[in-house]
N, C-alpha and C positions, 0 to 999 in steps of 0.2 A: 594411445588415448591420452589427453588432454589430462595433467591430475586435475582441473581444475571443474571436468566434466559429473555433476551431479547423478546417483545411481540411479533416480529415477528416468533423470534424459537418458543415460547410455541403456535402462532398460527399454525406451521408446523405441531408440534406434536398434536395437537386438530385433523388437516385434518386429519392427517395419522390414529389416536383412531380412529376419526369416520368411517373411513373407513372399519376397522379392526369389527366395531359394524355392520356395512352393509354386511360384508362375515359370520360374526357369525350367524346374523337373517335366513341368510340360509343353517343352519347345517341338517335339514332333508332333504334337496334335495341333498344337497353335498355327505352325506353316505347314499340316495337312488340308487344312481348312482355308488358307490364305489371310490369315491373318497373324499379321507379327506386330501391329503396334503396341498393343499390349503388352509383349517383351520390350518392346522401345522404352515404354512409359517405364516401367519399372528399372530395367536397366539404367537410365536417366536418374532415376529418385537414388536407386543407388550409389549412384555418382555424385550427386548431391550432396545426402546426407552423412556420407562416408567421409566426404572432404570436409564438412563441418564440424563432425564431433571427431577430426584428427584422428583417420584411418587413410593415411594417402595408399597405401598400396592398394584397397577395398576400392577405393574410388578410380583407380585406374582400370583396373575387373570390371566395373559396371563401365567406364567411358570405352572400353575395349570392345564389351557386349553391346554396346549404343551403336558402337560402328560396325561390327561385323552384322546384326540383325536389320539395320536399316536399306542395309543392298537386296535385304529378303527377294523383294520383289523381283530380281534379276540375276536370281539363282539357278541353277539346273537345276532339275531332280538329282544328279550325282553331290551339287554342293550342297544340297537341302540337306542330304544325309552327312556330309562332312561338318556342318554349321550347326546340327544336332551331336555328333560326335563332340565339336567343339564345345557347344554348351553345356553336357555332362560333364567335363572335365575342369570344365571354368565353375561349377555348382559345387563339382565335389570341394577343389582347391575353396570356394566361399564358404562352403560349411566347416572345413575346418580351422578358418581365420574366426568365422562367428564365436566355434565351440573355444577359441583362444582366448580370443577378448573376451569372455564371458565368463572365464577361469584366472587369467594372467592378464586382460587391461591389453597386452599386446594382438598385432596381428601376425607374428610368426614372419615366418619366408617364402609370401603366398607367391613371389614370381619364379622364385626356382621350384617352385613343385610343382608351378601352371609350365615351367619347362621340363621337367621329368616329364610330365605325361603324354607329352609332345606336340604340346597345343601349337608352336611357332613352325613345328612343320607343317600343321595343318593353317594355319595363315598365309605363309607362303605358297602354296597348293591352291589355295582362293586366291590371290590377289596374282597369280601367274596365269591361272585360266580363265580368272574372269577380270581384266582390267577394268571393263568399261561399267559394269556393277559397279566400282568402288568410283568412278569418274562420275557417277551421277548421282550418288547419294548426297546428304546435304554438310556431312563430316567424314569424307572418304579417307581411308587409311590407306596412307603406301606405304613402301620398307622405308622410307624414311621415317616419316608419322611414328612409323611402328617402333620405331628405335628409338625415338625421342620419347615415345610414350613410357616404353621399359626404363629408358636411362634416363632422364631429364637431365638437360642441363641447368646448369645455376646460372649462366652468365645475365641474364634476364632480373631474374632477382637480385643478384649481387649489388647492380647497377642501381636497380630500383631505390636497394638499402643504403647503396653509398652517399645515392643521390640523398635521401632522406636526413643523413645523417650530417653531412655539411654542407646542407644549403637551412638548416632551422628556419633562417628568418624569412625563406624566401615559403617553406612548405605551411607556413602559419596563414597565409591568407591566398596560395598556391589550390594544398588541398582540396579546404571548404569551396573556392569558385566552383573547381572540378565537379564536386559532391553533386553543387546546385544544378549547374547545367546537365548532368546525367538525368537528375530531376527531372529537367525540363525535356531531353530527350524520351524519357516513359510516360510525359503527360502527351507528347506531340504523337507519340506511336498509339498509344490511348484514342488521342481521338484520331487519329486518321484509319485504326480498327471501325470507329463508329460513326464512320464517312462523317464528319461534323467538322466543315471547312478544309478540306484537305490542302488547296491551295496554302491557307495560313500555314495548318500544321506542319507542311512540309518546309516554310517559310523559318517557321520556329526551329524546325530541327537540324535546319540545316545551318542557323548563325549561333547554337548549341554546340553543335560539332567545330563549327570552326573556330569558336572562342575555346572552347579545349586546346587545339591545334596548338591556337596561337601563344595561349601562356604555355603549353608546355615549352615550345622553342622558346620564349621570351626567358622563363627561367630555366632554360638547358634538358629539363625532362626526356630526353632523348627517346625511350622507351614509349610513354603516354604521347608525345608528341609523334612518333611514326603510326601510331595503329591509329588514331584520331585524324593522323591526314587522309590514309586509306579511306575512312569510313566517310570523310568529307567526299574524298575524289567518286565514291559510290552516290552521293546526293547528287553531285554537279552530274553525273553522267544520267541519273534521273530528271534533273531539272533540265537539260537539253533535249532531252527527249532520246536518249541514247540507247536505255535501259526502261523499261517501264514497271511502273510499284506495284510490287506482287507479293506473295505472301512468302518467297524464298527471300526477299530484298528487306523487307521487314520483319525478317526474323537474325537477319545475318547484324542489321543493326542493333539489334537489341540486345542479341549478344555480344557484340561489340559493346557496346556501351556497360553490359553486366563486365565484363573481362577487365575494361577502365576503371570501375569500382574494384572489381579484386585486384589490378594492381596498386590500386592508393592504399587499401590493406595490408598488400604487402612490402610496398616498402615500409609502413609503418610498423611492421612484425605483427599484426593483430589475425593473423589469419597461415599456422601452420602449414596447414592442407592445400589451402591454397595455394602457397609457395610451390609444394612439390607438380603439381599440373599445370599449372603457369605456363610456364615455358613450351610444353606440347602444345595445348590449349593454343598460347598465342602465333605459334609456330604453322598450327593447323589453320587457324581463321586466317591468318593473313594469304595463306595459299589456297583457299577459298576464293577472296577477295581480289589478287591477282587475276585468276584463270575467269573469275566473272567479269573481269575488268581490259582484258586481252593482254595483260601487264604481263610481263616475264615474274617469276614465281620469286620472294622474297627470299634474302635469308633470314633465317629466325627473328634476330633483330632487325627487321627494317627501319631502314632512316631515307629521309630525303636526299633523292639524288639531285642534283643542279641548282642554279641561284634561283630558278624559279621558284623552290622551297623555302627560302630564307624567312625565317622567322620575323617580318614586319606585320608592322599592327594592322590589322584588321579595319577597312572602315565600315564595315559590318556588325562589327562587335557591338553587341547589343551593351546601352548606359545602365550603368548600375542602378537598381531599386532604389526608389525614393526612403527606403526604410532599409538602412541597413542592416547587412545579420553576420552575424560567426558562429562557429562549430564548434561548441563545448563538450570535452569526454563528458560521458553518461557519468564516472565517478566524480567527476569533478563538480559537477549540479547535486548528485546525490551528498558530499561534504556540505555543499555552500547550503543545500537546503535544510540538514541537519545543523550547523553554527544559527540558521535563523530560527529551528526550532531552540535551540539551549537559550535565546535570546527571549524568548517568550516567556523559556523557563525561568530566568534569573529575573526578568521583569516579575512575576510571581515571586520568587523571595524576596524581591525588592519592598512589593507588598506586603508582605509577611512581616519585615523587620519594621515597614510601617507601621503597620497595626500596633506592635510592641510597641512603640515609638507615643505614639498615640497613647497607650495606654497607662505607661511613664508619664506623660503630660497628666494624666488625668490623677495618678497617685498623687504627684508633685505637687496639682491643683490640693487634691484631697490635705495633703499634710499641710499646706500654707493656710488652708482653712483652719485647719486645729489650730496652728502656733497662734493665725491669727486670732481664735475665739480664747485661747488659753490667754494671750498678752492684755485681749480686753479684758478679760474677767480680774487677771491681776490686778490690772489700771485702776478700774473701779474699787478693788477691795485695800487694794494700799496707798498706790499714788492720791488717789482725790477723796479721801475717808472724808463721810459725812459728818457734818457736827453730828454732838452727843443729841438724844431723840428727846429725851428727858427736859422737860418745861424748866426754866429758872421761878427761882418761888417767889411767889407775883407780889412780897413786899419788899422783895432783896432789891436795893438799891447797884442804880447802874454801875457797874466798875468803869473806872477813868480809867485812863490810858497813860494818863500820866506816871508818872514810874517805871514802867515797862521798855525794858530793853529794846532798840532795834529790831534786833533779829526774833526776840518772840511778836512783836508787831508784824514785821514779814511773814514770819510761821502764820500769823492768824489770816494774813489776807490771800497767801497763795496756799493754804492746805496743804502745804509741802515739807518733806524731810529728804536734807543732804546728805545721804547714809549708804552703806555700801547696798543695802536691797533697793534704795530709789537709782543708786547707778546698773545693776542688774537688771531693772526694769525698762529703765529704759535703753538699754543695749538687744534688750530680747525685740523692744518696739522698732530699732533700727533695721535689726537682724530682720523682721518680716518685711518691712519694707522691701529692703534687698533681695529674699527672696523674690519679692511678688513681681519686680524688675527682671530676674533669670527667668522668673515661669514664661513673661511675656516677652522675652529674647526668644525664649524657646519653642513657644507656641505660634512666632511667626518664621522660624525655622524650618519646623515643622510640614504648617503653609507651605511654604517655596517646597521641600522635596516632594510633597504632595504633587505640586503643581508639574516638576522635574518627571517624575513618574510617570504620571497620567502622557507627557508625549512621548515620554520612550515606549509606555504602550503603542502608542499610537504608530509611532514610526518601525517598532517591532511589526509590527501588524503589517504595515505597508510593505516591508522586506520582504515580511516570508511569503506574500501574494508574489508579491513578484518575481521573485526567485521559484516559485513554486510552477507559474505560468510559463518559465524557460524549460521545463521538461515536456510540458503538452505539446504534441505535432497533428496535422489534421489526420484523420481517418482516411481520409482520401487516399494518403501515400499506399495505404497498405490495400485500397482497391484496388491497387494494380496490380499485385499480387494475386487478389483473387480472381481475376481476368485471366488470368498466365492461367492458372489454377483450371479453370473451366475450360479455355478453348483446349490444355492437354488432355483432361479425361472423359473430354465431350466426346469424340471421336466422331461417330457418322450421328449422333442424336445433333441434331439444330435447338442452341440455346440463346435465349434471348437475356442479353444480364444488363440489370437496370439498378445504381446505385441512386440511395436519397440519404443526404445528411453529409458529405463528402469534409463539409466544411468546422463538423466540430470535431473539437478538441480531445485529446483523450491521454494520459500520462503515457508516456515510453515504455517505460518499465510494465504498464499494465498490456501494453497493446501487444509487448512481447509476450505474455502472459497469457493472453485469449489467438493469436493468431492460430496456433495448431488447432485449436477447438473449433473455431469458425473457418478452415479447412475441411475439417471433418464433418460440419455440415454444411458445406455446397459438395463435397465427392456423395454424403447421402441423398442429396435434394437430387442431384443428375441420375446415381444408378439406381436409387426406390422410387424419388418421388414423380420425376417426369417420366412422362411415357415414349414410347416410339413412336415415330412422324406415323405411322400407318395405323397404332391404336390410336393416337389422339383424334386421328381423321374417322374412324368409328364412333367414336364419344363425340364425334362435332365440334372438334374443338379447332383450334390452327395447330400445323402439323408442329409449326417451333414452339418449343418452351418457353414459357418465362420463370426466369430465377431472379425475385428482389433482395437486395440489402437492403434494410434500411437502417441510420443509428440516429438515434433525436438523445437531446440531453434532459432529465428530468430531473433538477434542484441537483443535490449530488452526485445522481444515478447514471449513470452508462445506460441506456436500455439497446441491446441490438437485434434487429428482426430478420434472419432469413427463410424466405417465404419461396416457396416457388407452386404454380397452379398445374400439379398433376394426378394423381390418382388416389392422392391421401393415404392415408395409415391404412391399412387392412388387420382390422382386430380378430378377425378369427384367424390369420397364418400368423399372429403372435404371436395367440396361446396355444396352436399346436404348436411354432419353434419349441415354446417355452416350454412345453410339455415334453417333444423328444430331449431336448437337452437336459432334462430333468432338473430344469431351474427350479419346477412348480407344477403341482401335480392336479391332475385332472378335476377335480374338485373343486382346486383352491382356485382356477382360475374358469373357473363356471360361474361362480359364486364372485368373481370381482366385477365394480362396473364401469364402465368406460373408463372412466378417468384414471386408475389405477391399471387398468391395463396397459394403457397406454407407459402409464411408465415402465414396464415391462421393458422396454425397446433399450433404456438403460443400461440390463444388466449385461456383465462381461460374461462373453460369448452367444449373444442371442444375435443371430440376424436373418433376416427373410430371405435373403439370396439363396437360390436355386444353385447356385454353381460357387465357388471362391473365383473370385477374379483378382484384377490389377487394386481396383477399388472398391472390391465389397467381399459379403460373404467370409469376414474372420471375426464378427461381433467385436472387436475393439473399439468403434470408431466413437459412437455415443456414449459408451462405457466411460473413454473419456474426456467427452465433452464436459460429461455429466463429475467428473472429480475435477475436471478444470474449472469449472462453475466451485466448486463446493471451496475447494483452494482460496478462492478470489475472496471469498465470502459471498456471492451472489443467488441468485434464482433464478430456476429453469422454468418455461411453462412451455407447453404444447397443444398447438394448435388444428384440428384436423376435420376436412368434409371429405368424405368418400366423393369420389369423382371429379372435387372443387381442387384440393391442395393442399398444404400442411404450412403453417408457421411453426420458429422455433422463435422464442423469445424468450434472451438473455437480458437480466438486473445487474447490474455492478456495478459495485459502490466505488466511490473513485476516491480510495480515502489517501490521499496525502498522508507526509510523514508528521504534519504540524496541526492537530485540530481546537475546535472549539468543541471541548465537554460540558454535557450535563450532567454534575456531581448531584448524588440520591442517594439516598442509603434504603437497602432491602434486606427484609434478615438481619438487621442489626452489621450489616457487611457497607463499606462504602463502595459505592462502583460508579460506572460511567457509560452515557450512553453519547454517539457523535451529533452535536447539536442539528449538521445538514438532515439526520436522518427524523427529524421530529415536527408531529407538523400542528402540532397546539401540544399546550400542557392547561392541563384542568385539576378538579379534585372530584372525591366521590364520597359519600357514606362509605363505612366499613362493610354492610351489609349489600350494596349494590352489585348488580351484576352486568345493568349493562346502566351507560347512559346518556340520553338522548343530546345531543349538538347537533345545530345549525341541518336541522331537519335529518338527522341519522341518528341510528341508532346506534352506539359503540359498544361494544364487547369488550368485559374488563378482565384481562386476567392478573393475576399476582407473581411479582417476579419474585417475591419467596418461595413462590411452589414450583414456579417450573424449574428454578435453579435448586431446589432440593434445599432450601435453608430452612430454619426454624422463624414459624409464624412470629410476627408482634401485634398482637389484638392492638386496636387502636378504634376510635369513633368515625376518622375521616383518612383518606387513602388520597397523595397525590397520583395521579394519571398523565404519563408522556405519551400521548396520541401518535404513533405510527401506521404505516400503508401496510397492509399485510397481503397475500395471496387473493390475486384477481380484482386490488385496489381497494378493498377493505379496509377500515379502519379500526385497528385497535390500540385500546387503551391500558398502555404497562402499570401495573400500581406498584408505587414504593410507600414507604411512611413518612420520607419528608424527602424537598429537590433541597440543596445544600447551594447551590447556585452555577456559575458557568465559570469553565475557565479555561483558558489558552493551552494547553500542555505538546508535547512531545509523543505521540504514539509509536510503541517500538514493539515490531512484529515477537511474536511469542517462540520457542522453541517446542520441540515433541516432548512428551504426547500431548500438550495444554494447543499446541499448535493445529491438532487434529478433531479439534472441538470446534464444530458449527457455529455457535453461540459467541465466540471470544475473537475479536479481532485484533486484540493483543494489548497493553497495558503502559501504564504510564506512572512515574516517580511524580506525587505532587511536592509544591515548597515546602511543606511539613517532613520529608522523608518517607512518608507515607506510600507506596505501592498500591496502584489502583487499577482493575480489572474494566477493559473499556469492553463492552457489548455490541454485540450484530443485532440490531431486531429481526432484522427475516431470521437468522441462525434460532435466535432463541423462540418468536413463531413455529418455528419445526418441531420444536420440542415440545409432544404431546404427550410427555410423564416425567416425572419427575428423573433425574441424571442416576446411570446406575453406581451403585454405592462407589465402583472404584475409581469413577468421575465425580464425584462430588463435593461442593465447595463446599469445607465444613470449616466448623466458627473455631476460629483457632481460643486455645483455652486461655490466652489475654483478652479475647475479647469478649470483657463480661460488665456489669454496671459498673461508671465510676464513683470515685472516693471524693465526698464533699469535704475538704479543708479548710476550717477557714480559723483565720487570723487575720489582727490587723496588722502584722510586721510581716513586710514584702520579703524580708531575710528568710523569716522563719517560715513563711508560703514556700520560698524554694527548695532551701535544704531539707523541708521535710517531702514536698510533694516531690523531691530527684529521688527520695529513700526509695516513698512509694511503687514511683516506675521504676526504678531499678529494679524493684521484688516482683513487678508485673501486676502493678494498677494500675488503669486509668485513674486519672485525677482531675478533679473539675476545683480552682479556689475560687475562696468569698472573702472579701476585707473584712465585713463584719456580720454578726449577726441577723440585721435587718438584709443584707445582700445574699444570705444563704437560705434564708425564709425564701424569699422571692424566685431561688435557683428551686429548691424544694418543690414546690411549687411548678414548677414548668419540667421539669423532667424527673426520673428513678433515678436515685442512687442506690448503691451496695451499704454502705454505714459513711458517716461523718465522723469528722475527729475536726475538735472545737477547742479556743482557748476561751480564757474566763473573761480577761477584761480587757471587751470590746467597743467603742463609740456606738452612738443610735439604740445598739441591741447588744448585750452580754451576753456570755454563755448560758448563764443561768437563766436567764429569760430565754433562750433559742431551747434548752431543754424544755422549759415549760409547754412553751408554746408548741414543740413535737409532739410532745404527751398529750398535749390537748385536743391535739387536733386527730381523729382518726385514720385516717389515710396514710399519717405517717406516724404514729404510733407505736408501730411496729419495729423503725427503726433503730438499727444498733449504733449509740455515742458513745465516741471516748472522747474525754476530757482530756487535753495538754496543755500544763501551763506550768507557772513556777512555784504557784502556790504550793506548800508542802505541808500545809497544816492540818491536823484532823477536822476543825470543824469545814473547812470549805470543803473536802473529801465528804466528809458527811452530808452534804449538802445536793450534791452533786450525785452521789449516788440515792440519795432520797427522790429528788427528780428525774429520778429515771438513767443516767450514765451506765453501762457498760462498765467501763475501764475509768480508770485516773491514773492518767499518765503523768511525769512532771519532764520539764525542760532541763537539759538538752534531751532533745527526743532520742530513746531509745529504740534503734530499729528491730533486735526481736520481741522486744513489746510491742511493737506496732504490727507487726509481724504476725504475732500469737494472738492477738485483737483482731484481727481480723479472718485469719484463719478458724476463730470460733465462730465467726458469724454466720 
């Protein structure tokens, strides 16, 4: 096993083996009855799946059962009984590889014990008395097969790696071609499945296959170049009319073309499992291809024999896309999209240190104001002293002038004195000048990074769009999958499958995320939901099913619909399931009404199948759909008419690693909701319960109660209007929106991880840690979170500390005291500025100095005292004063504490602690 294999997937794959060990134990009844696909099928997935999550021995067990059960049909009764022989022994040897891996990670030494038991005698036995069973089946095993299958060789891979490994610069634009035209090879086999221009399509697949061909010789690929000529020389012998296209002919291609992908894999090392079947695998299809072809039979490596193979170019080869592309690792998009999330983030502290920037401007303003109103007032009171007020006495005769020195002459006419305080005056007059020249250097500094900022937003923003849009591929790719998907477990039911929406978009990583879920509802739609060609002809319906995809995009949302028109849910065999398996007891499920039972169908182990088969009947299957939904963050709804058909429709959110939040606070908690999921913001009364917009009525719940926080009584309630269950609209109330902002969303860990509600959280520019929200998740929640889930207010967060002083020094070193000890702190420059803070929000207590511009301390006590609402509040005075009467003073108006400067921190300390 892979270590890199998560325990939830290897338990996936454990259910699926064991199930696959449950269809094999009954191989004698299955070719009693003449039917063996159903061991095919399963044996097939085991081979698969085995080779995916790095079990190559397991996966050569199922391709060994693939082949020995597909000659079924051209068995004796004597080989039917040896081919059941054989199956027991190939069941037991898998059950004890399962019980291995599921204890030790390893599969043990499942080929030497499948030879104790004497399984290769019994192969030999088959393929000596019945040649021509194995010459007809569509992956027939000889003793050679059979040796390679046991031994593989490496030579195939080896090659593959060497090649890989010193040709770089050639496999950098080699590969991707490769990748594309495979592409193009599953859209041509696509539509020529749904006869829709066959000529074309065969047209496309055939200048798909030869431009493989042709770059593999062009850049030496010897390997991808031999099997891509065959699978040409298979079109030309179609296109002459040599061969005719049939459903053995386009199946050989398509596995051809899957083989081409798993060798690009593995030369690249990304595909363990793969490597070890490789070489049988390709060994086998090419000798196929041969004997279809009249060709004398290949050796394993085939390569072009004669100059008629020589690698020249193509004039066929289809011209490059007007729009070029290249093939980025999944890791490599997932970095580049993360650096553009951090880039959003740093644009946020960029702002941040703005703001402070800003706010330094505004002190700097403030203090040039004082020096300036101090300089005037000096000016006036000393520079330009007004004559004396006092009248001359009205018979005192005029003084002459004559006599009088110069310089007292001068004195009298400029009111001026040359003295060391007329030079301090005016150097303090200079000194503001100066200033008020730095303010305004600074304040159009300022400007400009403002202006700097605002486009690095901007161009932040564009990145991570765009970087973000390199991970979406169409939905379509993965319809061909679900094609594969139905025509294997359709078997003799006629299915009609009809895709809409092919062409949007949808993240990698998520579409890897829902693909097993949306498997597991087209295997339900076929074996529950459509009926047999013979009851639908009863019902008057047409005998073929239809099975729809459909996927539309809505604002954020993924929504996917699969729908097919057969016989709908049958709610009383649910709740008797539900009843024998004793999910839910006879009462409980009398008493539920439709729409609850129906979720019924959910729980793990309920399923209506009469029998266990290949694909139904072990209750897994919507068990989990239904946790793969919950995983994503999404919503499930169901849809159902007895007789009409059943939808199943899937919500998911398609949240990126980079979003835009709506910062709230609820519960006195900051949190965040994803701006794509919001579709108005309003306000409401406190007392409101619902209210009416653009002719609806809305439903207000409070996201203090559903998240278990502690209320905040308030007059007025914002409202973030989201779509709730069945397209409702409800309205989330907080007590205030904080505003939006660009951040980093980073998946959560367990158990925070296994919370409905939380789609994981983000670091704001402050350091801050902020819990981002699901609304569908927290819509689910109809009670309050149980106590060992619950976000509780951590015991820092409680009213903050009004500070205020007019020295910016002593604002800091006292308010770092504060938070060091675990207050919030809110400062105020002066008096007049803390009145106004008071006033618009609670605080815990204030701590104030005395002598402050506009409003003093002394006056900011009064006027608390005055005023009822905050009367209550506890002051401590800090300042330098040390003298009794100002203590006296101060405690008469009401103070608490009198503190003096340097501030004491266990005073401030014990001050607050009494409060």
């Amino acid at each position: 096993m892979s270590t890199a294999t998560p325990p939830d997937l290897l338990q996936s794959f454990l259910d699926e083996a064991w199930e696959t060990v449950v269809v094999f134990e009954q191989t004698a009844e299955f070719l009693a009855i003449g039917r063996h696909e159903p061991l095919v099928v399963m044996a097939h997935r085991l081979k698969g799946s085995a080779g995916l999550y790095g079990f190559p021995q397991t996966a050569n067990l199922g391709a060994l059962a693939e082949r020995i059960l597909e000659a079924a049909p051209h068995y004796t009764e004597a080989q039917r009984a040896k081919v059941v022989e054989f199956m027991s022994q190939l069941t037991a040897v898998l059950s004890t590889a399962l019980e291995n891996i599921a204890i030790h990670g390893k599969e043990g030494q499942v080929g030497l014990e499948l030879g104790r038991l004497g399984a290769a005698q019994l192969l030999y036995e088959l393929t000596a008395e019945n040649p021509q069973a194995f010459a007809d089946i569509a992956l027939e095993p000889s003793p050679e097969e059979t040796l390679a299958l046991e031994n593989p060789q490496p030579g195939v891979v080896e090659e593959l790696q060497r090649f890989y490994q010193q040709n770089a610069e050639f496999w950098e634009f080699f590969a991707p071609e490769t990748l594309e035209n495979l592409d193009q090879v599953a859209n041509a086999l696509l539509a020529l499945e749904q006869k829709e221009a066959p000529d074309e399509a065969q047209r496309d697949l055939f200048r798909a296959m030869h431009t493989v061909k042709g770059a593999a010789y062009s850049v030496g690929c010897k390997p991808i170049g031999s099997l891509a000529h065959q699978l040409e020389d298979l079109m030309v012998a179609v296109r002459e009319g040599r061969l005719a296209w049939d459903a053995e002919v386009a199946r050989l291609v398509l596995e051809g073309a899957q083989l081409l992908g798993k060798m690009v894999a593995v030369a690249e090392g990304k595909d363990a499992g793969a490597a070890q079947s490789l070489p049988a695998e390709l060994f086998h299809l090419q000798n196929h291809l041969a004997r279809l072809l009249g060709l004398e039979a290949p050796t394993p490596l085939a390569e072009p024999a004669g100059p008629a193979q020589a690698p020249t170019p193509s004039p066929e080869r289809p011209r490059p896309s007007p729009t070029a592309s290249v093939r980025v690792n999944l890791e490599r998009l997932d970095a580049l999209l993360n650096l553009a999330g951090e880039t959003l983030v740093t644009r946020a502290r960029l702002e941040l240190l703005l703001e402070r920037l800003e706010e330094l401007d505004a002190l700097l303003e403030n203090a040039r104001q004082r020096l300036l109103r101090t300089t005037t007032d000096f000016e006036a009171r000393y520079l330009n002293p007004r004559l004396e007020a006092s009248p001359p006495a009205p018979e005192a005769p005029a003084q002459s002038s004559v006599g009088k020195t110069v310089r007292e002459l001068f004195t009298e006419l400029e009111f001026d004195r040359y003295d060391d305080l007329n030079i301090l005056a005016r150097s303090i007059q200079e000194m503001t000048n100066d200033l008020t020249e730095v303010r305004n250097s600074f304040s159009e500094q300022i400007k400009a990074l403002r202006q700097e900022t605002e486009r690095f937003g901007k161009l932040s923003q564009e990145l991570r769009t765009e970087v973000s849009r390199t991970r979406l591929v169409p939905i379509g790719r993965f319809y061909q999958r679900l094609a594969r998907q139905v025509r294997q477990i359709a078997g003799e039911k006629p299915v009609q499958l009809e895709f809409q929406g092919e062409q949007v978009e949808i993240d990698s990583v998520l579409l890897d995320g829902l693909s097993e879920a949306l498997i597991h509802l087209v295997n339900n739609a076929i074996a529950h939901g459509l009926e047999s060609p013979e009851e639908r002809l009863v019902r008057g319906k047409n005998p073929q099913g239809t099975l729809r995809i459909r996927t539309l995009q809505q604002r954020n949302t993924l929504v996917l619909e699969v729908s097919d028109d057969g016989r709908g849910i049958d709610l009383k065999a649910v709740k008797q399931k539900a009843v024998e398996k004793g999910l839910k007891s006879a009462a409980q499920v009398e008493a539920m009404p439709p729409e609850e039972v129906i979720q019924l169908i959910f729980l793990s182990g309920l399923s209506t199948a009469e029998a266990v088969s290949d694909v139904a009947g072990r209750g897994v299957g919507l068990d989990a759909v239904a946790a793969t939904v919950r995983r994503l963050r999404g919503d499930l709804s169901v849809e159902t008419r007895e007789g009409l058909g059943t939808t199943f429709r899937l919500h998911i959110p398609q949240n990126l690693a980079v979003s835009e939040l709506l910062l709230l606070e609820a519960g006195g908690q900051t949190l965040a909701l994803p701006r794509e999921s919001l579709l108005t913001l309003l306000s409401a009364p406190a007392e409101a319960l619902e209210i009416p917009y653009e002719g609806r009525s809305i439903p207000i719940q409070r996201l203090s109660e559903l998240l278990g926080l502690p209320p905040v009584q308030q007059e007025e309630y914002a409202l973030a209007v989201v779509e709730g269950r069945g397209g409702a609209w409800v309205g989330l109330a907080a007590e205030r929106f904080i505003g939006l902002e660009q951040a980093l969303v980073k998946p959560l860990t367990a158990p925070l991880a296994d919370l409905p509600h939380l789609l994981g959280a983000t670091v704001l520019a402050t350091g801050e840690v902020v819990l981002v929200l699901s609304p569908s998740g927290l819509l689910s929640l109809n009670h309050p979170l149980p106590v060992q889930a619950q976000v509780e207010t951590s015991p820092t967060q409680q009213l903050p500390v009004l500070l205020v002083d007019d020295s910016l020094s002593v604002r800091k070193v006292v308010g770092q005291m504060l938070r060091k000890a675990g207050y919030p702190v809110v400062t105020a420059a002066d008096g007049q500025e803390a009145l106004e803070l008071l006033e618009q929000q609670p605080f815990q207590a204030v701590v104030t100095d005395l002598e402050m511009p506009r409003m003093s301390g002394f006056e900011l006590l009064e006027e608390v005292r005055r005023r009822p609402h905050l009367a209550h509040l506890p002051v401590a005075v800090l300042t330098t004063r040390a003298s009794s009467k100002h203590r006296d003073l101060a405690l008469e108006l009401g103070a608490r504490a009198y503190l003096t400067k340097p501030a004491d921190e266990v005073e401030l300390h014990r001050f607050l602690q009494d409060v």
